[in-house]
MITI-733001 format. One record per residue (C-alpha): residue in one letter; x negated, y, z. Coordinates in steps of 0.5 Angstrom, whole numbers, padded with zeros to 4 digits, always signed. Each point is the difference from the previous one (the first is absolute). Example, Ala and Ser with C-alpha at 12.3 -4.5 7.8 and 13.67 -1.06 7.14 Angstrom:
residues 2
A-0025-0009+0016 S-0002+0007-0002 
***
This chain:
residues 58
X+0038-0006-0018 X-0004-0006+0004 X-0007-0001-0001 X-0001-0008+0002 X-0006-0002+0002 X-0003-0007+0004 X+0006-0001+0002 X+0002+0007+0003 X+0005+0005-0003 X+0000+0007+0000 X+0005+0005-0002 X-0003+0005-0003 X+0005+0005+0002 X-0002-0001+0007 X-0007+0004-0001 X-0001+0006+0004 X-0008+0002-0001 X-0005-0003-0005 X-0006+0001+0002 X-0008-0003-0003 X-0005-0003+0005 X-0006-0004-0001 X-0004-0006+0004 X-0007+0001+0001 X-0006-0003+0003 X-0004+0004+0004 X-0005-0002+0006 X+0003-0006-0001 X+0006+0001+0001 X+0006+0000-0003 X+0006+0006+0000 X+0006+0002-0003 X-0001+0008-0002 X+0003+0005-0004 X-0002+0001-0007 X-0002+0007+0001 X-0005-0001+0007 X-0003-0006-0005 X-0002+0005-0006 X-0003+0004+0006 X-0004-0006+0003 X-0001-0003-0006 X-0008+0000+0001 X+0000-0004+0005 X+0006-0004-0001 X+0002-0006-0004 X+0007+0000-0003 X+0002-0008-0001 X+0007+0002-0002 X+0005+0005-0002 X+0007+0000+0003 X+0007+0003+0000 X+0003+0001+0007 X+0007+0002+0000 X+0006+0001+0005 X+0006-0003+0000 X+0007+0001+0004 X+0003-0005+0002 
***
């Protein structure tokens, strides 16, 4: 299966790992973490969006 997204395409079967992260805001800054390490931080952090991570062979 392709997936086709702004103007890339992406062979599904290609997905080695899926994984989910979050962007946050804290301090000021802005990072990419994993989901699990957001849910521990969440009082002092601010989730901006959620995100699915994923690897791919080539």
């Amino acid at each position: 299966m392709i997936y086709k997204t702004q103007g890339f395409e992406i062979d599904l079967k290609q997905i080695t790992r899926l994984y989910p992260a979050v962007s946050i805001q804290a301090g000021g800054e802005r990072a990419q973490v994993s989901l699990e390490w957001a849910e521990l931080k969440q009082d002092v952090i601010e989730i901006e969006a959620y995100v699915l991570v994923f690897d791919c062979d080539p």
